[in-house]
C-alpha positions as CSV (number, residue, x, y, z in Angstrom):
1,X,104.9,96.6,107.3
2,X,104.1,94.4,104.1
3,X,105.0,90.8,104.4
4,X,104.3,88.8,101.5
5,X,106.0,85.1,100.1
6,X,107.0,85.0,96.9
7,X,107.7,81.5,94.2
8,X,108.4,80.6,91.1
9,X,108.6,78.3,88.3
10,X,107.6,74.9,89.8
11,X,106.8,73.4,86.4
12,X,104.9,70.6,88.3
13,X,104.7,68.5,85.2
14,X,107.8,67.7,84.7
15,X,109.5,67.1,88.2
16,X,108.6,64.0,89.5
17,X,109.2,65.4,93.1
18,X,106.4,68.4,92.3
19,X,104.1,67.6,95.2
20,X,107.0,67.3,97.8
21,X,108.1,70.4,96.8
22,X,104.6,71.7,97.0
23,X,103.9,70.8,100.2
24,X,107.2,71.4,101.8
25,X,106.7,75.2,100.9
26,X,102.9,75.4,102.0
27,X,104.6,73.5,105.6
28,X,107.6,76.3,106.0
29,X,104.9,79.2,105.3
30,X,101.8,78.6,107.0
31,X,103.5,79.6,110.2
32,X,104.9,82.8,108.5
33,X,103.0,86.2,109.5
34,X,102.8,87.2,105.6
35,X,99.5,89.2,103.7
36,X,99.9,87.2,100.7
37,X,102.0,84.8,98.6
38,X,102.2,85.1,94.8
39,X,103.4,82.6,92.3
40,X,105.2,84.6,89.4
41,X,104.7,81.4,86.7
42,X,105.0,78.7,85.3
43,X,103.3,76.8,88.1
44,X,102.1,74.0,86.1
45,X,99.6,73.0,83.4
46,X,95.7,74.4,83.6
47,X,94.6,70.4,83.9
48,X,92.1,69.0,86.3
49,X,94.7,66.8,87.7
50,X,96.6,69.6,88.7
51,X,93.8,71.4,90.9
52,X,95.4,69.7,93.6
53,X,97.5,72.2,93.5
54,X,95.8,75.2,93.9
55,X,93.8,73.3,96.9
56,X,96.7,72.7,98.6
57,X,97.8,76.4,98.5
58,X,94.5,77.7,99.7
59,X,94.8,75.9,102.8
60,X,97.4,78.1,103.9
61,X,94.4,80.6,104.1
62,X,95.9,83.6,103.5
63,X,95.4,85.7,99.6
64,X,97.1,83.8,96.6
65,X,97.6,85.7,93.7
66,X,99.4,84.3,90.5
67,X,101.2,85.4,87.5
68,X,101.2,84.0,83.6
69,X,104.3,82.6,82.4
70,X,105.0,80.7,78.8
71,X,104.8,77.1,79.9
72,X,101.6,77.6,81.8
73,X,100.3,78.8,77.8
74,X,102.6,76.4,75.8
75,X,99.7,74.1,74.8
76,X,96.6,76.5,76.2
77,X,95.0,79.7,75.6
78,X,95.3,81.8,78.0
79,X,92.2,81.7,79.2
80,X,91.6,78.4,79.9
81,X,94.6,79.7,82.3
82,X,92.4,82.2,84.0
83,X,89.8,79.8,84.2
84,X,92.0,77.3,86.5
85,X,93.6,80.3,88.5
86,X,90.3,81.6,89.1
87,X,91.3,85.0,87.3
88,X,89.3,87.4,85.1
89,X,92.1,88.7,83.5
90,X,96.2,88.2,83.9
91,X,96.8,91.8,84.4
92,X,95.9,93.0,86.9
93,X,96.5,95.2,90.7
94,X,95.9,95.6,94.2
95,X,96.5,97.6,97.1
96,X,97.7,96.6,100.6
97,X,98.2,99.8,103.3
98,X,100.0,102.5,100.7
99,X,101.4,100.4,98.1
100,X,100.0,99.0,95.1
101,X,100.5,95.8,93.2
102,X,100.9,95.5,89.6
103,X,100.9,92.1,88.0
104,X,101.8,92.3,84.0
105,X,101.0,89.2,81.8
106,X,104.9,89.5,80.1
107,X,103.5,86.2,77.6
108,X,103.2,88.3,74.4
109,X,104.5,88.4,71.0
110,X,104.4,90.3,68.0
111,X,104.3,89.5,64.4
112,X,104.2,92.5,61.9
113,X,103.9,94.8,65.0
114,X,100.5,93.5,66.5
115,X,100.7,92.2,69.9
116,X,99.3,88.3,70.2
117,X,99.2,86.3,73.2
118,X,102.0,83.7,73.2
119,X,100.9,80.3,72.2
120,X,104.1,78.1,71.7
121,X,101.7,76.4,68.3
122,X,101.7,80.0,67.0
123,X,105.3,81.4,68.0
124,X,107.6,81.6,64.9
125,X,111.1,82.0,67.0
126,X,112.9,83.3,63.9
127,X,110.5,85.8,63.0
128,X,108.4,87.0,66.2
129,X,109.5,89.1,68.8
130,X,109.0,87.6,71.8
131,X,108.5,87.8,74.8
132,X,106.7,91.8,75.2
133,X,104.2,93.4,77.2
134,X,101.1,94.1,74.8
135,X,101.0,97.6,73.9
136,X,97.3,98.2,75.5
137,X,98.5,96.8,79.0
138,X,101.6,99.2,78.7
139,X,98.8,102.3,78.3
140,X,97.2,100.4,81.0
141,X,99.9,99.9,83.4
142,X,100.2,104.0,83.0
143,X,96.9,104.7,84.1
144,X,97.8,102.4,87.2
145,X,100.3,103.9,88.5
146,X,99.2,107.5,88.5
147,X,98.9,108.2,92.2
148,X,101.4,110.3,93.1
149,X,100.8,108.8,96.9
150,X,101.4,105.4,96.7
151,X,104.7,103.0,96.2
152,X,104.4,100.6,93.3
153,X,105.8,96.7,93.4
154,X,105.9,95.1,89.6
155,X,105.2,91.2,89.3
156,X,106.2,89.7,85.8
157,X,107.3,86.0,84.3
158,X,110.0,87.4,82.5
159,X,112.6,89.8,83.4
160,X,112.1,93.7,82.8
161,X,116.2,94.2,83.0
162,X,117.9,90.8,81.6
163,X,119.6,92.0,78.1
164,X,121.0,88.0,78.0
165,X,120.1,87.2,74.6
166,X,116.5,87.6,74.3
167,X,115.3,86.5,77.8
168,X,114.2,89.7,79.1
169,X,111.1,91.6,77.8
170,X,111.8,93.2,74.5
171,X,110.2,96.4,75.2
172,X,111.6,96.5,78.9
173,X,113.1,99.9,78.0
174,X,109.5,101.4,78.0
175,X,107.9,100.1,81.5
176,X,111.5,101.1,82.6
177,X,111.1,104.9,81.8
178,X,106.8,104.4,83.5
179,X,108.0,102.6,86.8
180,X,111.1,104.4,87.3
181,X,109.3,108.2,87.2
182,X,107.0,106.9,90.3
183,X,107.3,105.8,93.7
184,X,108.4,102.0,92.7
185,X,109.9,100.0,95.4
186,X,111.0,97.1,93.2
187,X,110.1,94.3,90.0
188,X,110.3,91.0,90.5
189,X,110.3,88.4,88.2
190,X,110.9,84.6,87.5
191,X,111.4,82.6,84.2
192,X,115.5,82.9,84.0
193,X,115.6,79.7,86.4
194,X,118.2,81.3,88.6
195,X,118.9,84.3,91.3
196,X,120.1,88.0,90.1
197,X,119.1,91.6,90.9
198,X,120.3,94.9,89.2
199,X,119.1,98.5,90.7
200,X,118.4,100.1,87.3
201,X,117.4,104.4,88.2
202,X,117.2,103.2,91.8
203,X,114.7,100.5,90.7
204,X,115.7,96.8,92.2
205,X,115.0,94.3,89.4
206,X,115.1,90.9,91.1
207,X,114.7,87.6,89.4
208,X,113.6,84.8,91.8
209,X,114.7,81.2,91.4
210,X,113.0,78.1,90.2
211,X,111.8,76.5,93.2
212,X,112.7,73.3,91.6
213,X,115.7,73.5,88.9
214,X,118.2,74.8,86.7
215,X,117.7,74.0,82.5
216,X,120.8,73.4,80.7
217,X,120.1,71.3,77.6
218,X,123.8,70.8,77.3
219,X,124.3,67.6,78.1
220,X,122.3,64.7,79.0
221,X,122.7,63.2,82.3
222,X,120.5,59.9,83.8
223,X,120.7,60.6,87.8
224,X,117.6,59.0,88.2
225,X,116.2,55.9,88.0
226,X,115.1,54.6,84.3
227,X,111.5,54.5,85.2
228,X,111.6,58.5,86.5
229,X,113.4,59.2,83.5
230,X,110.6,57.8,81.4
231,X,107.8,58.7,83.1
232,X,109.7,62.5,83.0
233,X,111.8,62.7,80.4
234,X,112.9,66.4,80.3
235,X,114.9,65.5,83.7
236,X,118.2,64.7,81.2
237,X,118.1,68.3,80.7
238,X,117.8,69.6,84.1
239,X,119.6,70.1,87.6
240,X,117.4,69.5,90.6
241,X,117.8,71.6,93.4
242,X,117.2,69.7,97.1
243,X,114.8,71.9,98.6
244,X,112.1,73.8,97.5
245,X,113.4,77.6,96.7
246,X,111.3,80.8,97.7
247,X,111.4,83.9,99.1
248,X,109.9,86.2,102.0
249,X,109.7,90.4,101.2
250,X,108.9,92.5,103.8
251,X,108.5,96.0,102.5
252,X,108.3,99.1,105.2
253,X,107.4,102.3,103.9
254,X,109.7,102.4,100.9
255,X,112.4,100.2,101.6
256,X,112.1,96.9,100.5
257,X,114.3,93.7,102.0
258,X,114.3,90.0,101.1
259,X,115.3,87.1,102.4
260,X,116.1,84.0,100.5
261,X,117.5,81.0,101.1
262,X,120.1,78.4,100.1
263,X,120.0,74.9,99.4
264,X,121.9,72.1,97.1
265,X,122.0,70.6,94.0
266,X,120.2,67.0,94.2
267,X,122.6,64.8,92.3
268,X,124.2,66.8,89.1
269,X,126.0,70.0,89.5
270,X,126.7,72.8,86.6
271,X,129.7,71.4,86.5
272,X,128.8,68.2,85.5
273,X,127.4,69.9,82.4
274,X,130.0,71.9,81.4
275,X,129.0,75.2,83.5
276,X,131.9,76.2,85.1
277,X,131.1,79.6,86.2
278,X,127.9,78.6,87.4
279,X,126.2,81.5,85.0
280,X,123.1,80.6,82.7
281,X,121.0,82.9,80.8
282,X,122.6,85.8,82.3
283,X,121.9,84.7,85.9
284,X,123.8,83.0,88.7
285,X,122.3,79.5,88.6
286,X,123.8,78.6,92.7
287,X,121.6,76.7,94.6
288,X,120.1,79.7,96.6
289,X,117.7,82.4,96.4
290,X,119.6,85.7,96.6
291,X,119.2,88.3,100.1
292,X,118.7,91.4,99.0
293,X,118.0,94.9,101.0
294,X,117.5,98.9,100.0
């Protein structure tokens, strides 16, 4: 059996409770029999202050592997991102007993057809499409998975299935028809700040939770004290959740289960921001991580 621990948009920069949250995870795994944890984005900015980070999560001693997502690139090229992950590339794969690992880099646009990496300086929202998965990684994602022997797991930042207004991939339908004609026990994505999972030609696409908080933008709400909300001020726009959200896979053979988790909102609720049905950019924005098993 495969074990593996799996998180997902911390944005440490703009929590003020980023370390706790850090830390608290790190203490609930290191006692966890698992061959790796992976961090599927937006874990914070490439900064020297932020190493921290990284150190803290190698302590747990066990392989960390991480994906790309569009925050971690909003004011950096991506490689100055590989340089502070310690990656020579953001696409990339590996292989634990008979199943192999794919990690896509989803943080791609394209302007008159040619694939660029997403820089948030360069991104024209009316006329780029946004986000995609480059055209040469999709040739090689192909070449990857053609062992007919092994079972394939797909990491991304954004979703290969959400069709909620432009959150998904925008050529999902293409690494749909790859992964679904092999062995692929499941995709699993972050980005969409909440829980959801659709089995799409017997494919599970699961999106993980933020392991810190719902974005609204709706309405602007002060739960904090003035100096927090100074010191952060995108916290008007957010809901907090209490504990630090992540999720456990254990994968035997080809059948795949995860465990999640539930927690609470910290002060405001979707409620309190006009969300009534507790649905955001196509997800299901509860305080919880969503168990799943096939």
């Amino acid at each position: 059996m495969i074990r593996f621990a799996a998180f997902t948009d911390v944005h440490f920069d703009h929590v003020f409770d980023g370390d706790s949250r850090i830390d608290e995870f790190v203490k609930r795994i290191s006692n966890e029999p698992l061959d790796f944890i992976i961090s599927l984005g937006d874990l914070c900015y490439p900064i020297e202050e932020n190493k921290k980070i990284i150190t803290k999560l190698n302590r747990i001693n066990i392989p960390i592997y991480y994906v790309i997502g569009n925050h971690d690139s909003d004011c950096y090229s991506q490689e100055t991102v590989m340089d502070f992950l310690n990656l020579n590339t953001l696409n990339y794969s590996f292989i634990i007993e008979n199943t192999k690992f794919i990690v896509l880099n989803s943080c791609y646009m394209k302007q008159n057809d040619i694939d660029y990496p997403y820089y948030k300086k360069n991104f024209e929202k009316e006329s780029d499409v946004y986000p995609v998965v480059s055209k040469v990684q999709i040739k090689w994602l192909q070449r990857e998975m053609n062992d007919e022997n092994l079972n394939y797991v797909i990491f991304s930042h954004h979703s290969l299935a959400n069709d909620f207004n432009k959150r998904g991939v925008a050529n999902r339908q293409v690494i749909q028809n790859i992964i679904s004609s092999k062995k692929t026990i499941m995709s699993i994505n972050g980005h969409d700040h909440g829980t959801d999972c659709k089995v799409i030609s017997g494919v599970p696409y699961y999106t993980l939770n933020s392991m810190s908080y719902i974005w609204h933008g709706l309405r602007e709400v002060y739960p904090y004290s003035n100096l927090i909300h100074k010191e952060y001020p995108y916290l008007k726009d957010m809901i907090l959740y209490k504990e630090a959200l992540y999720c456990i896979v254990e994968i035997n053979d080809d059948k795949v289960k995860i465990k999640g988790m539930k927690s609470e909102y910290q002060c405001t609720t979707p409620e309190d921001v006009g969300i009534c049905d507790r649905k955001w950019n196509g997800v299901s924005i509860e305080a919880k991580v969503l168990d799943f098993q096939q």
